[in-house]
ZAMARGU-4260 file (C-alpha; in steps of 0.2 Angstrom, whole numbers, plus 5000, padded with zeros to 4 digits):
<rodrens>
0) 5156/5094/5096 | 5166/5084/5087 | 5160/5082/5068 | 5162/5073/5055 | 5152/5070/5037
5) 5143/5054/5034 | 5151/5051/5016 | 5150/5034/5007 | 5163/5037/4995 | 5174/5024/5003
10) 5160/5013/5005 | 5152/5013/4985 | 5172/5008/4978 | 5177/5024/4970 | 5161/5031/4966
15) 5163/5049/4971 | 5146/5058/4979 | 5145/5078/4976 | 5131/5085/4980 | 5127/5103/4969
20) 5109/5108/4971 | 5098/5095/4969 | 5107/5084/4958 | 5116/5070/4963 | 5133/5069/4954
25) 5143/5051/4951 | 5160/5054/4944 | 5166/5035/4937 | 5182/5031/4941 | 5192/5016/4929
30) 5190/4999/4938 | 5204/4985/4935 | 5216/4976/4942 | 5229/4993/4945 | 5217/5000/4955
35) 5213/4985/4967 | 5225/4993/4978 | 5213/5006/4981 | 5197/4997/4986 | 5198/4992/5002
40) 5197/5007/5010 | 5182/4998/5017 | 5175/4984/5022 | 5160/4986/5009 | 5153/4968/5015
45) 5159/4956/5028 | 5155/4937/5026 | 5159/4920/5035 | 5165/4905/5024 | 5172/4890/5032
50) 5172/4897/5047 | 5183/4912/5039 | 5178/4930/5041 | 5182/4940/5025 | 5177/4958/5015
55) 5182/4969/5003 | 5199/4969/5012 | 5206/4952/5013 | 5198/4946/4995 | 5207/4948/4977
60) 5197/4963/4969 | 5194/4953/4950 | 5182/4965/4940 | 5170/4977/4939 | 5153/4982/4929
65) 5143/4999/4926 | 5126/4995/4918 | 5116/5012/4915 | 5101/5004/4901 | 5091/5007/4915
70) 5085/5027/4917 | 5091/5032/4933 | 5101/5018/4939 | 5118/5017/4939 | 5120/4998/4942
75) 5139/4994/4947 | 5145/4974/4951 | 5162/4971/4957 | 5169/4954/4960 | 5179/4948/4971
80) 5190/4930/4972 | 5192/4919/4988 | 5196/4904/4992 | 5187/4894/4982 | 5170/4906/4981
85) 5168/4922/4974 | 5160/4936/4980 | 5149/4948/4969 | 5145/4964/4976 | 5131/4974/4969
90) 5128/4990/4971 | 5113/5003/4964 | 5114/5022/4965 | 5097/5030/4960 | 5098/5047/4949
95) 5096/5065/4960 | 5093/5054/4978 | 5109/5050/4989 | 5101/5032/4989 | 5109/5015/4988
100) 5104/5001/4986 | 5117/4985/4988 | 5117/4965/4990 | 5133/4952/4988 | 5130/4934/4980
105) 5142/4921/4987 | 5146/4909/4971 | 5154/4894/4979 | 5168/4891/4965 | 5179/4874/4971
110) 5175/4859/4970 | 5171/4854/4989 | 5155/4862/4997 | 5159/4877/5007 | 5149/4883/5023
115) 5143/4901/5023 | 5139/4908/5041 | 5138/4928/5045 | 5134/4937/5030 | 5133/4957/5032
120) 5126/4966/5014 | 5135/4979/5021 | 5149/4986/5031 | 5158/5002/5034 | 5167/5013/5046
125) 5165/5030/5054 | 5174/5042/5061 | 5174/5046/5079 | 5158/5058/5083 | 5144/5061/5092
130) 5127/5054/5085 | 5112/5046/5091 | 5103/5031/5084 | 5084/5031/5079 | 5076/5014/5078
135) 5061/5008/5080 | 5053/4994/5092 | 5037/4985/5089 | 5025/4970/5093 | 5008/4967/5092
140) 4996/4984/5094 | 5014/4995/5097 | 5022/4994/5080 | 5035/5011/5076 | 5038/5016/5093
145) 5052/5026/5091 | 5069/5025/5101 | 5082/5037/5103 | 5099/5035/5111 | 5117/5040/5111
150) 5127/5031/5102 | 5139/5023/5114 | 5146/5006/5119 | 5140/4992/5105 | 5121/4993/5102
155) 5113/4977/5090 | 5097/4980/5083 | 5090/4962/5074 | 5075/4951/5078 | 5076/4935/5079
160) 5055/4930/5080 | 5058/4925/5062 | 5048/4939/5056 | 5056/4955/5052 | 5046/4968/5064
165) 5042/4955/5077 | 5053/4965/5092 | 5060/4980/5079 | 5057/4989/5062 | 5072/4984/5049
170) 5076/5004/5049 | 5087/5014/5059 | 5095/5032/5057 | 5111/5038/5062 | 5109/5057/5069
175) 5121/5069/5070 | 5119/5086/5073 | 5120/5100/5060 | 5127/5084/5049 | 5112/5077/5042
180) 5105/5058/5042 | 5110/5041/5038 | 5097/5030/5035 | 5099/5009/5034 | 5085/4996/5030
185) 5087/4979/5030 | 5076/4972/5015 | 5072/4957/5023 | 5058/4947/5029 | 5065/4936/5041
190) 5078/4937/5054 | 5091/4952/5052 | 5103/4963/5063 | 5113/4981/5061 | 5129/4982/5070
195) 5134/4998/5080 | 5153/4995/5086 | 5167/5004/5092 | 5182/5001/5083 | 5197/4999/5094
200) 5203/5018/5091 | 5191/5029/5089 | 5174/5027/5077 | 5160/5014/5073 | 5159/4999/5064
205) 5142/4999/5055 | 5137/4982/5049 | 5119/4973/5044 | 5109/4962/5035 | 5105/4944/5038
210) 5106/4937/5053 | 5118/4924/5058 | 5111/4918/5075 | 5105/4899/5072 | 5111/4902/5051
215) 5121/4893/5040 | 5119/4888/5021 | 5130/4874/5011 | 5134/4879/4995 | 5136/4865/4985
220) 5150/4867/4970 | 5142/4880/4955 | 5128/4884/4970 | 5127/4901/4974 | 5115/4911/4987
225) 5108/4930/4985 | 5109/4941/5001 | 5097/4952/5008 | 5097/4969/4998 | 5100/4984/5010
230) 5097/5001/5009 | 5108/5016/5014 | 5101/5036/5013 | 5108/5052/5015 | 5098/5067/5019
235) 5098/5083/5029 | 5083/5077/5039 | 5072/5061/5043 | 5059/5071/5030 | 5073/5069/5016
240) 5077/5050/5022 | 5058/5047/5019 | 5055/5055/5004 | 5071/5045/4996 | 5064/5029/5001
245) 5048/5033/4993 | 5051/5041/4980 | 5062/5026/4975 | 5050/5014/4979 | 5037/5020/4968
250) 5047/5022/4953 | 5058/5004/4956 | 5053/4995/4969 | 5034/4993/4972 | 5025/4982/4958
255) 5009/4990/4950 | 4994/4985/4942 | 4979/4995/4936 | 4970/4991/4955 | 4984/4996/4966
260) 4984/5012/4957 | 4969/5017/4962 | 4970/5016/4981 | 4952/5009/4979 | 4943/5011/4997
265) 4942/4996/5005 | 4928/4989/5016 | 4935/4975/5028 | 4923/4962/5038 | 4935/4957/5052
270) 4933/4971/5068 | 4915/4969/5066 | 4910/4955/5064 | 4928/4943/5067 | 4924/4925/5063
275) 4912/4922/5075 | 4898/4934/5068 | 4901/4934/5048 | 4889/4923/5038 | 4885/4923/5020
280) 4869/4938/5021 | 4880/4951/5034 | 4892/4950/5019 | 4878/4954/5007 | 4869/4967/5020
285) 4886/4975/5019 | 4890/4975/5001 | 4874/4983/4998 | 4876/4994/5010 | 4896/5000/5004
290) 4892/5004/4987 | 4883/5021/4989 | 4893/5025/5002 | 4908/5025/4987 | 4917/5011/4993
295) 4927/5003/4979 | 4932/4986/4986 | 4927/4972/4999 | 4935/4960/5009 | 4931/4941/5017
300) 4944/4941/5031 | 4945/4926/5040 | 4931/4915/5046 | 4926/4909/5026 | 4933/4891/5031
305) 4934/4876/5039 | 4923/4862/5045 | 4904/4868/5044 | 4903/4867/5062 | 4897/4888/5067
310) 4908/4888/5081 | 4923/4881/5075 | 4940/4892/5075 | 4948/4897/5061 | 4965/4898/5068
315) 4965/4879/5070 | 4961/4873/5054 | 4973/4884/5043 | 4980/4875/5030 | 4963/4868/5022
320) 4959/4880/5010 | 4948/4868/5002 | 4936/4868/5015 | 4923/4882/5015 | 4912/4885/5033
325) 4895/4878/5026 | 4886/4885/5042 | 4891/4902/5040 | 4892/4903/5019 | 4880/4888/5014
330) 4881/4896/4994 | 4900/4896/4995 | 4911/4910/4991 | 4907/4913/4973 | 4889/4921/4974
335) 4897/4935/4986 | 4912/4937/4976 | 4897/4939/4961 | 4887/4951/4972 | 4903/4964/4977
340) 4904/4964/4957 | 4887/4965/4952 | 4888/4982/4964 | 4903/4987/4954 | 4914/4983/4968
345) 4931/4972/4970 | 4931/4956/4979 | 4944/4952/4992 | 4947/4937/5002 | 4958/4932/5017
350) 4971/4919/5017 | 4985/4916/5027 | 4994/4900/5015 | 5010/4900/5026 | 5000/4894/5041
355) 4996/4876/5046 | 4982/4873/5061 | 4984/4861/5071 | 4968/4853/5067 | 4971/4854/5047
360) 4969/4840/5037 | 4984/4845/5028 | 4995/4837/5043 | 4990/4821/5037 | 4988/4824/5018
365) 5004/4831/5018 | 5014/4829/5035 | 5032/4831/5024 | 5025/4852/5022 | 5026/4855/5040
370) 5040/4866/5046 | 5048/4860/5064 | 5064/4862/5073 | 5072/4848/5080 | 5057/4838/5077
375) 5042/4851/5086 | 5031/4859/5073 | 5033/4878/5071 | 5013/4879/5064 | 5019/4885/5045
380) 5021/4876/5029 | 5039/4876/5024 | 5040/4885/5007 | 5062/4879/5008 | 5048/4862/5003
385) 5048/4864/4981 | 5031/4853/4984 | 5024/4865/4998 | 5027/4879/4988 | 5019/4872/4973
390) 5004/4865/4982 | 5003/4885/4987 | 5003/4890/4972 | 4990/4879/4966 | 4979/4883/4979
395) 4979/4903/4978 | 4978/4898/4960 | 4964/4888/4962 | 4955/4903/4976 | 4958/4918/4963
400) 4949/4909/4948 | 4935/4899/4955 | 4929/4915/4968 | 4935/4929/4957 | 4944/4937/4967
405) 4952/4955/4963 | 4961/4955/4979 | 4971/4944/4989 | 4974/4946/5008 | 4990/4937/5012
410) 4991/4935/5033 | 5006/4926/5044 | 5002/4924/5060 | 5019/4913/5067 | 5035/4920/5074
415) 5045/4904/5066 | 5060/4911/5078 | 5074/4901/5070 | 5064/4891/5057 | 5063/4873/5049
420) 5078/4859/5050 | 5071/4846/5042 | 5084/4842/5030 | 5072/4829/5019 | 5063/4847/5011
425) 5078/4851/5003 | 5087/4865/5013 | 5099/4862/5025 | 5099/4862/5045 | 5103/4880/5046
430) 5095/4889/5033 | 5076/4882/5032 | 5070/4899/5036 | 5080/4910/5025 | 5074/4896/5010
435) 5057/4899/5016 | 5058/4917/5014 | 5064/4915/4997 | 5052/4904/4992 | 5037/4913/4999
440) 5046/4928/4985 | 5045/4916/4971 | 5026/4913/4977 | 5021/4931/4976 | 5030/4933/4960
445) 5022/4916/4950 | 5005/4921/4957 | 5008/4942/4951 | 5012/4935/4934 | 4999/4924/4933
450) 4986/4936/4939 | 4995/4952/4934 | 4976/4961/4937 | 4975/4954/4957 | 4980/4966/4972
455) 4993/4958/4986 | 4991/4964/5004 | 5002/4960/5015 | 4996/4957/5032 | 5006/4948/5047
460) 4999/4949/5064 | 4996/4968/5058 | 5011/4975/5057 | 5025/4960/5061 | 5032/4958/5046
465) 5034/4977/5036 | 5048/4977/5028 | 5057/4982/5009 | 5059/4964/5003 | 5041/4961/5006
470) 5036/4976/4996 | 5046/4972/4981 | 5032/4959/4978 | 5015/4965/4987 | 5005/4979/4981
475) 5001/4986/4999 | 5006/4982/5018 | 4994/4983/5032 | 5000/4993/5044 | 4992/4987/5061
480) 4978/4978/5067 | 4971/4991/5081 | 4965/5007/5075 | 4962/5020/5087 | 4966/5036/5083
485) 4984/5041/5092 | 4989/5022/5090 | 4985/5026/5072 | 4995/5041/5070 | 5010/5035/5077
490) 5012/5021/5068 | 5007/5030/5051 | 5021/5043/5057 | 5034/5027/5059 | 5026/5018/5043
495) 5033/5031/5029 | 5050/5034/5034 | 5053/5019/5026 | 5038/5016/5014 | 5027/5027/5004
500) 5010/5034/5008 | 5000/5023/4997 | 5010/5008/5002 | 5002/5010/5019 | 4983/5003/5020
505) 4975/5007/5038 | 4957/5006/5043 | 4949/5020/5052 | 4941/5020/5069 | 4934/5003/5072
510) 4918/4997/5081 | 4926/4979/5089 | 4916/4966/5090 | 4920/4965/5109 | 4927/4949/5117
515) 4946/4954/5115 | 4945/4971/5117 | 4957/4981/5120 | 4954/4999/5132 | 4956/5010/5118
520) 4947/5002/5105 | 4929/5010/5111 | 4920/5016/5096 | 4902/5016/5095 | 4895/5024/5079
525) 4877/5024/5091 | 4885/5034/5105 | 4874/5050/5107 | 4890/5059/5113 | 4899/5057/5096
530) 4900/5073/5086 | 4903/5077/5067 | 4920/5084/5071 | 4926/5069/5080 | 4920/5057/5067
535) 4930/5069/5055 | 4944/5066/5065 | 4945/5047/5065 | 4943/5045/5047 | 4953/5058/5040
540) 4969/5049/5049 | 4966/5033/5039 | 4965/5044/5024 | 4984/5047/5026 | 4987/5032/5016
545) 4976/5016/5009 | 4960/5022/5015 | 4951/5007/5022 | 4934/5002/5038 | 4929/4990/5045
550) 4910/4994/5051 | 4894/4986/5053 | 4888/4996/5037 | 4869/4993/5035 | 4867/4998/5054
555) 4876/5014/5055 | 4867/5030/5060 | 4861/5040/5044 | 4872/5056/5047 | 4886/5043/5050
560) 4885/5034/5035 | 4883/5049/5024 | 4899/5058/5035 | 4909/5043/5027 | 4903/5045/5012
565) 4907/5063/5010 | 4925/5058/5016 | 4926/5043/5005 | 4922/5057/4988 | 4935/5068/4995
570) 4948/5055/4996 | 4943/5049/4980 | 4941/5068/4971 | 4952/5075/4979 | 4967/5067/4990
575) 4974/5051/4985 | 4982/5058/4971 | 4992/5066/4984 | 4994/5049/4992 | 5001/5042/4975
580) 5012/5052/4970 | 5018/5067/4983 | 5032/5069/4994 | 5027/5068/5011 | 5032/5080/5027
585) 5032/5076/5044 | 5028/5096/5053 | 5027/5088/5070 | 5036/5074/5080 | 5028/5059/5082
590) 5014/5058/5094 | 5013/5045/5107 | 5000/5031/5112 | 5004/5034/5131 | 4999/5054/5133
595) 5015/5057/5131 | 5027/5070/5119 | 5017/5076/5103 | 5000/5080/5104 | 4996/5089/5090
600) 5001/5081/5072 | 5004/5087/5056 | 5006/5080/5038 | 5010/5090/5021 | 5009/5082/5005
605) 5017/5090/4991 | 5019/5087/4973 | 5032/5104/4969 | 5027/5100/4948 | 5009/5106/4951
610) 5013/5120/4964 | 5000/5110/4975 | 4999/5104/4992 | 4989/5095/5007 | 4985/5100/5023
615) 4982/5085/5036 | 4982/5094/5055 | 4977/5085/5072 | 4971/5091/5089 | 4973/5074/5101
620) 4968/5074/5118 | 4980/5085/5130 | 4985/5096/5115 | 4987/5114/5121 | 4974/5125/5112
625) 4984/5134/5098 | 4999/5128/5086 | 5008/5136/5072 | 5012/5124/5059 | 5027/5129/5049
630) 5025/5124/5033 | 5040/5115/5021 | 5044/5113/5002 | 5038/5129/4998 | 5044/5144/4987
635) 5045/5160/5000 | 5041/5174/4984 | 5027/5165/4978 | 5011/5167/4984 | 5000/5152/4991
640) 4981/5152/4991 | 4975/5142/5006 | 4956/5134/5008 | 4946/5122/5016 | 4936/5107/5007
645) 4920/5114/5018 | 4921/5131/5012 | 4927/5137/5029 | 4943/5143/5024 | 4951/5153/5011
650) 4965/5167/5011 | 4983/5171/5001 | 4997/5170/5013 | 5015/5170/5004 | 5026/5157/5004
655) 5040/5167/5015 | 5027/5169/5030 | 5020/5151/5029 | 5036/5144/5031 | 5042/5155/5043
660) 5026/5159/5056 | 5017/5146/5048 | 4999/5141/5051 | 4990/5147/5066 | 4976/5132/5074
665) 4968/5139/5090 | 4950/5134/5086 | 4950/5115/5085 | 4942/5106/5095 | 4950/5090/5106
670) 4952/5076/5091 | 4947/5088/5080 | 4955/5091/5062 | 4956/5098/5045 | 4962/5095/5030
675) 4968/5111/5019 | 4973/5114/5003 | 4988/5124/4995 | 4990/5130/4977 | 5001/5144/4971
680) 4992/5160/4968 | 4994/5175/4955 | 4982/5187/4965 | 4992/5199/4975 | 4990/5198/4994
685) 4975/5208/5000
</rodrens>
């Protein structure tokens, strides 16, 4: 097979990759005007201005910057000069990771307003060779299923629902064989594409970031727009890719306060109960019943609002915030928030501030927030709106103080497609959507400085709207809004190549409330037939990440109940320090929700500093009785002690046969799981 290496030293202008061991080398070359000459060796960017399509190729290469104040980062900018606009390309290598970060700013310099169309944040060519091309597709209830094909003929990956995993994940990897990964992701929560196309001779023209279907931004003279930031990895393997991306994330990307570091539990009304059921004592009957169980945090998902009326929808009357469902909480919302504390728990609430209900009283208060497109409404507030954005502001102001809330549940609901062109809010025709999104940034960061102490969860439909911008300013992304056990393991498998573990909040087997069931979501914490082991086994998948539920507490059997409570101590105790702070493994492929490839699954977490690391293995239905699982990120002449949290386990295996024969499971059950732990040992084999 034809090869060749998946190098970016044409693409990051002159800065030189060698990898020696484990550290990642950047050798500086002098940037000015003599070396000009030398930088289009690629396209680095690709843009359309005025209808003009220009790169690094056909712009006048002006200057270049290194900042390093920041440890770890080499921070690069190079500008280039067009007719009249200059581009700035910006470009971040992080310290011992073959990961870069990059993003142009179009400055329109003239004096006439000049009309920006396509913009990639990145584009490159390679070689002619055989790869294939890892993506993965999703909607509602089948977020990360993963596709592989050849790369042949011109492939696009993009959405254009107006939410960025709505159709397909913002990721791809470029696989070639015995040559390692490239990894791309757009960080971006709107509409964005990747570009796979031959070139005329022989390669691939690689090219992403927004998307230009429907787009087009007027830059006003001295205006200037910010382009999606985007992602490239290298690594030997998707396990190397993952563990880039989150290893960077947690250091620079991800914000932090005191409660996202503490992966607090998290009990959640909505499965349960939906809006239909929840009033004011179920949320007490459930506080009371969470806190023994060790649960450090609950929730009011949707249902707290709206006209008193018991029956009335909630998805209608988005948008009215003010309004608080007498019939179902006649106290209001404070006394629980005051109840979850007085237990010594956290109070979460539900909101979805983006959304507007057809029945809202804010269409008449306010009908100049409402997005629409070519004059039908789209169901959102229009944050590209200064005045809609502030009035979001003020009222998620307004929810945190008066209700005390520690955490704030941020949902979106819409697939905006191509987004608002109502010229009166202040953006143009063609960019309402991308002016939304950047609003709706500019939210999160007012309202994390402002309540530097509250948790963000992201939330959109589940799982529609995962992506890298997002995560640069929410403390945690739901994952998915069913939870049964395969569906849950696939998506958790997608989930972290991108982000990390503790990014990644799920909810463990649910007990649904029934009406829109779906086939898999059967749980019954009453069924006789349950057994210990299979309990086990739903819980410990949402322990992977966030660790959340959604049960009815105060009616659970009694071994149930104290089940979960044993899990929830050894998550607390004993794994989510893993989940903080370790690299993650992948030992098996992804498993399937159809029946079909991998049936059994396999996580290690490692954190190589304390010589430690975690076991996560599952038996799902139609597994063959017994796997080896080889183990990675080991040292083959140490020893390694092995043991169970239960007792059940516990023997010295080196390092050399771990990884190489690996693990032996041939007496767990169907859904049946454990979770081990490794240390090194200084006992001699016996």
């Amino acid at each position: 097979m034809e090869t060749a290496t998946f190098s970016l030293s044409t693409l990051l202008m002159n800065l030189t990759l060698q990898q020696r061991g484990s550290r990642l080398l950047i050798e500086r070359y002098s940037l000015n005007k003599s070396t000009a000459g030398a930088l289009p060796s690629s396209h680095l960017f690709m843009l359309q201005v005025n209808k003009q399509r220009f790169s690094a190729r056909n712009l006048t290469f002006t200057k270049a910057n290194f900042d390093e104040t920041t440890p770890g980062v080499t921070y690069f900018q190079a500008c280039f000069a067009g007719p009249g606009f200059e581009v700035v390309l910006h470009l971040k290598a992080y310290a011992e990771t073959a990961l870069f970060e990059m993003w142009p700013e179009i400055h329109n310099t003239g004096s006439k307003v000049c009309q920006v169309g396509r913009v990639d944040s990145f584009s490159f060519d390679l070689p002619a060779a055989a790869a294939d091309l890892l993506s993965f597709d999703s909607d509602w209830g089948q977020e990360f299923q993963l596709k592989r094909q050849p790369l042949a003929g011109k492939i696009i990956l993009e959405t254009r629902f107006g939410r960025s995993s709505k159709g397909m994940h913002p990721w791809f990897g470029l696989l070639q064989q015995n040559d390692g990964i490239l990894s791309g992701s757009i960080a971006w929560s709107g509409n964005w594409v990747a570009r796979f196309e031959p070139l005329k001779g022989e390669g691939y023209r690689i090219s992403g970031g927004l998307h230009d279907w429907n787009f087009t931004k007027d830059l006003s003279p001295a205006d200037w727009m910010e382009c999606p930031h985007c992602m490239l990895v290298l690594g030997k393997d998707l396990n190397a890719i993952s563990q880039q991306y989150a290893r960077i994330g947690r250091q620079y990307w991800y914000p932090r306060n005191a409660l996202s570091a503490q992966t607090p539990v998290e009990w959640n009304h909505w499965w349960s109960y939906e809006d239909i059921d929840i009033d004011e004592t179920k949320v007490r009957n459930n506080i009371e019943a969470a806190a023994p169980l060790g649960v450090q945090a609950v929730t009011l998902d949707a249902g707290w609002f709206g006209p008193d009326q018991a029956g009335s929808v909630w998805y209608e009357y988005r948008g009215d915030w003010d309004q608080v469902n007498q019939a179902r909480f006649p106290h209001g919302i404070r006394p629980i928030s005051d109840w979850a504390h007085a237990h010594a728990m956290q109070f979460g609430l539900w909101c979805e501030i983006e959304g507007l209900g057809k029945r809202a009283m804010l269409n008449v208060e306010h009908p100049d927030f409402a997005a629409a497109r070519d004059g039908k409404p789209l169901g959102y507030v229009c944050f590209g709106n200064p005045a809609a954005q502030e009035w979001a502001y003020q009222v998620l102001c307004r929810l945190i103080s008066e209700y005390h809330c520690d955490w704030i549940k941020l949902d979106f609901n819409v697939d905006p497609e191509a987004g608002c062109n109502r010229s009166e809010h202040g953006h143009g025709k063609g960019d309402g959507l991308f002016e939304h999104y950047q609003g709706y940034y500019r939210l999160l960061d007012r309202l994390r400085q402002a309540f530097p102490n509250v948790l963000l969860e992201n939330c959109s439909s589940g799982g529609l709207r995962i992506d890298l911008g997002m995560l640069r300013h929410t403390h945690l992304t739901f994952l998915t809004d069913p939870d049964w056990p395969v569906h849950s393991l696939q998506v958790f498998w997608g989930a972290s190549t991108m982000l990390a573990p503790n990014a990644c909040l799920h909810w463990s087997f649910s007990e649904w409330r029934g009406e829109n069931h779906i086939p898999q979501q059967f749980f019954d914490p009453h069924d006789a037939r349950l057994t210990p082991y299979q309990l086990d086994y739903y819980t410990r998948i949402a322990m992977l990440g966030s660790f959340g539920l959604s049960q009815k507490l105060p009616e659970l059997p009694g071994w149930v109940a104290s089940r979960l409570a044993y899990h929830i101590k050894v998550y607390r105790e004993q794994v989510r320090r893993f989940i903080l702070d370790a690299d993650l493994y992948r030992l098996t492929d992804q498993p399937q929700r159809d029946g079909r490839g991998e049936r059994w699954c396999a996580f290690q977490y490692s954190l190589p500093a304390e010589n430690q690391h975690l076991l996560f293995v599952f038996r799902l239905p139609g597994a063959g009785q017994a796997r080896p699982m080889r183990l990675l990120g080991l040292v083959p002449e140490w020893d390694y002690s092995v043991s169970g949290f239960d007792g059940e386990i516990e023997f010295i295996k080196s390092g050399q046969e771990l990884i190489e024969a690996g693990l032996l499971f041939d007496a767990l059950p169907t859904e049946g799981s454990v979770i081990l732990k490794l240390q090194r040992s200084y006992t001699n084999i016996t």
